[in-house]
C-alpha positions in Angstrom: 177.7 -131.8 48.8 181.0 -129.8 50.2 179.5 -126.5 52.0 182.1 -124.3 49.2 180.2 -125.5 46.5 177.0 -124.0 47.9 179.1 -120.7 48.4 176.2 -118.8 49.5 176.0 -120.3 53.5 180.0 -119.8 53.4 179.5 -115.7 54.0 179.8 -114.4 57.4 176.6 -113.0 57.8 175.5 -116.8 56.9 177.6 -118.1 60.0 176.7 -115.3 62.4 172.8 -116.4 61.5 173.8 -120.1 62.1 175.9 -119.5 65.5 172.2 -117.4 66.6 170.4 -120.4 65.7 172.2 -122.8 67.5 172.7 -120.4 70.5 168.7 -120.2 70.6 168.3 -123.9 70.7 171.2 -124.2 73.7 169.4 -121.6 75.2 166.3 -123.1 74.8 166.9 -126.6 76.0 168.8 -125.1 79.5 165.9 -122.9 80.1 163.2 -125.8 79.4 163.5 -127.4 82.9 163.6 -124.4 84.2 160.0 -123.1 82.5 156.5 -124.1 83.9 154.7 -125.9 81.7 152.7 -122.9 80.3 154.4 -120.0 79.0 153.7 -116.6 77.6 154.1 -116.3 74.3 152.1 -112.7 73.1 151.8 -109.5 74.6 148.4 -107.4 74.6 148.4 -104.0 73.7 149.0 -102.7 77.2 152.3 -105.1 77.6 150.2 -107.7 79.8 150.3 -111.8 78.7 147.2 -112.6 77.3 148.8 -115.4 74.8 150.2 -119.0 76.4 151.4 -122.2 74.9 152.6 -125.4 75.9 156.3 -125.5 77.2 157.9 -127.5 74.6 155.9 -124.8 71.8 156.5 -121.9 73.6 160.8 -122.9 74.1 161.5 -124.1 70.4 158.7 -122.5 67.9 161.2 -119.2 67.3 164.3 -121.4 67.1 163.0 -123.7 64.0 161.1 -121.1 62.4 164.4 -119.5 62.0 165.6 -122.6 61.1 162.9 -122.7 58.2 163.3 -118.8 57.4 167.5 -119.1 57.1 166.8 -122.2 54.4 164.1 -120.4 52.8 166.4 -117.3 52.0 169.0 -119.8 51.4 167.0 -121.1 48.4 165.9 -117.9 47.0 168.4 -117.1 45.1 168.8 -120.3 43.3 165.0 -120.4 42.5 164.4 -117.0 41.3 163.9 -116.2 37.7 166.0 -112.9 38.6 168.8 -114.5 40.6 171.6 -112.6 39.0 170.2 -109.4 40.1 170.5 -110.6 43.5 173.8 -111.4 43.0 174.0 -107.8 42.5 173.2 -107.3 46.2 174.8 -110.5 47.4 176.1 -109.1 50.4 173.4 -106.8 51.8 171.2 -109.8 51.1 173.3 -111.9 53.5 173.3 -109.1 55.8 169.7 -109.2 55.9 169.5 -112.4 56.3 171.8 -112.0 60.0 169.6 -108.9 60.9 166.7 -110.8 60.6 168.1 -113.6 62.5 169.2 -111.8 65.3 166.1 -109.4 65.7 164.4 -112.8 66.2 167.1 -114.2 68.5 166.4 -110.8 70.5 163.0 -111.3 70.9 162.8 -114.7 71.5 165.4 -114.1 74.5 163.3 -111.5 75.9 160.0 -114.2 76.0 162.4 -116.9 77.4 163.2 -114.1 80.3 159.8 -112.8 81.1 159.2 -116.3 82.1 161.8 -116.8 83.7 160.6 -114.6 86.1 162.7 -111.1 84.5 159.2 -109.1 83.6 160.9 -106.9 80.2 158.1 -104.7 79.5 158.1 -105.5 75.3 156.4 -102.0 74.8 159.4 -100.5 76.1 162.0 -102.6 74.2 159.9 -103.4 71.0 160.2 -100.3 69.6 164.3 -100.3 69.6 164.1 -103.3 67.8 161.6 -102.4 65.1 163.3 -98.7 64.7 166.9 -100.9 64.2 164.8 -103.4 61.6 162.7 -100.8 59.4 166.6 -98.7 59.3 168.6 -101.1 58.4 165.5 -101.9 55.7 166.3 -98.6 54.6 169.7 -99.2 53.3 168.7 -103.0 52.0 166.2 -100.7 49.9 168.7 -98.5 48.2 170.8 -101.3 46.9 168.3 -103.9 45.8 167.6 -104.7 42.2 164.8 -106.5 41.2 163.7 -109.9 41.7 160.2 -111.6 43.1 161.2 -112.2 46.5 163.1 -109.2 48.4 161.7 -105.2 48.3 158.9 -103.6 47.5 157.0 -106.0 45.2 153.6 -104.6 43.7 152.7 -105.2 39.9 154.1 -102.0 39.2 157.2 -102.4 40.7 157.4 -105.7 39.2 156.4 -104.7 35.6 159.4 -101.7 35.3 162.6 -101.7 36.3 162.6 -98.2 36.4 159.6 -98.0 38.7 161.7 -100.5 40.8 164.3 -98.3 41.6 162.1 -95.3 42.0 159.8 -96.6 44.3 162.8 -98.1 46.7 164.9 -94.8 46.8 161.0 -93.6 48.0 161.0 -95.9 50.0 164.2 -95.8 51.9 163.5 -92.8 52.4 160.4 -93.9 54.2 161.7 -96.4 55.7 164.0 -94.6 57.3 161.9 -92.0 58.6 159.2 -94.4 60.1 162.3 -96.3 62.2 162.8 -92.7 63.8 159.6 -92.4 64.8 158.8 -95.7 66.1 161.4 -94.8 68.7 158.5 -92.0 69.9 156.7 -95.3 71.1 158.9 -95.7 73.8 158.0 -91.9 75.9 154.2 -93.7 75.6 154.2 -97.4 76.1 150.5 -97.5 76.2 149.8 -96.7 72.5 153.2 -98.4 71.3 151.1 -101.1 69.4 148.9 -97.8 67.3 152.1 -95.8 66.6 153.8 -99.4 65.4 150.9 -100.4 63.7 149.9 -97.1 62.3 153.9 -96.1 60.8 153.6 -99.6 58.7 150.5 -99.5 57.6 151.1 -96.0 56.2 154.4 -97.0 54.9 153.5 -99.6 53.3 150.3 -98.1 51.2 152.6 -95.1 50.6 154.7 -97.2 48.7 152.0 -98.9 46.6 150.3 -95.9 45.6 153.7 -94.0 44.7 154.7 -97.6 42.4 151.5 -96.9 40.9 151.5 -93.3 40.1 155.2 -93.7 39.5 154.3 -96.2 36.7 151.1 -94.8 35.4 153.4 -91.8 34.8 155.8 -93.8 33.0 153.3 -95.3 31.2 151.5 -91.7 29.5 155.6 -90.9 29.2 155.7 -93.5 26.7 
């Protein structure tokens, strides 16, 4: 099949995602001789290694699960009941797809670093990363419609268009102001992983109870 008639991987953004893929596994396979043959793969709440894996794991895991994330957004529009609304949003979906990419591609050269004998400290740079992510989420809230794969998808959301769009402009908003405050992580690396953990998790049931009351209100409207 000629790549034009799949038109969807023919968008920049698409390339971009690819040319980070490949650049991952070119990285990965120069660094692999250099590696030992365990590496550090997770961080503990204080920025010290207390997760390791196999060499060949530890170098290529990241590179083909982005692999398997950039074919699994690939598909999603072709496979969703609501594919023309994300046709809607065709280009900040793409987009998202290349942010995604490289926050991954960022992190995963970090880890090939810190074993390479560069020590990052990932409480320190984290936090830049995730405020850049949940931001740029921001905007990709604003403009998407609905459909069963990207946003802010709770049975409310889900059941009302109306409550859709409500509930992302809320949670733009959000969003937004959660990717600001991340940033405070970096001033006090020691609690980066209770400020990260503690913006998403109130983020995220902020939205699900504002979908609800959002609909229920709907609901006595009607």
């Amino acid at each position: 099949m000629e790549l034009n008639n799949l038109g969807i991987i023919m968008e920049t953004e698409i390339k971009l995602s690819i040319v980070l893929i490949l650049l991952s596994f070119v990285i990965g396979i120069y660094a692999h001789n250099l590696l030992p043959e365990t590496v550090v793969t997770h961080w503990g709440i204080n920025g010290e290694a207390n997760g390791f894996s196999s060499k060949g794991f530890g170098t290529f895991f990241t590179p083909i699960l982005m692999v398997a994330l950039l074919l699994l957004f690939l598909v999603i529009p072709k496979i969703d009941p609501l594919h023309k609304n994300i046709d809607e949003f065709k280009q900040e979906y793409h987009r998202f797809i290349f942010v995604l990419t490289a926050f991954m591609f960022l992190v995963y050269i970090q880890m090939i670093m810190w074993n390479l004998g560069v020590k990052i400290n990932f409480n320190a740079t984290l936090p830049i990363l995730l405020s850049g992510l949940f931001i740029y989420l921001s905007f990709l809230f604003e403009k998407t419609k609905m459909n069963w794969f990207v946003g802010i998808r709770t049975p409310w959301t889900l059941s009302s268009e109306e409550v859709w769009n409500k509930t992302h402009k809320f949670g733009a908003r959000a969003f937004r102001v959660a990717g600001v405050l991340i940033l405070t992580a970096i001033f006090v690396p020691q609690y980066t992983f209770f400020i990260v953990i503690g913006l998403v998790l109130l983020v995220v049931f902020a939205t699900i109870i504002y979908s609800y009351l959002e609909y229920n209100k709907l609901s006595k409207n009607k």
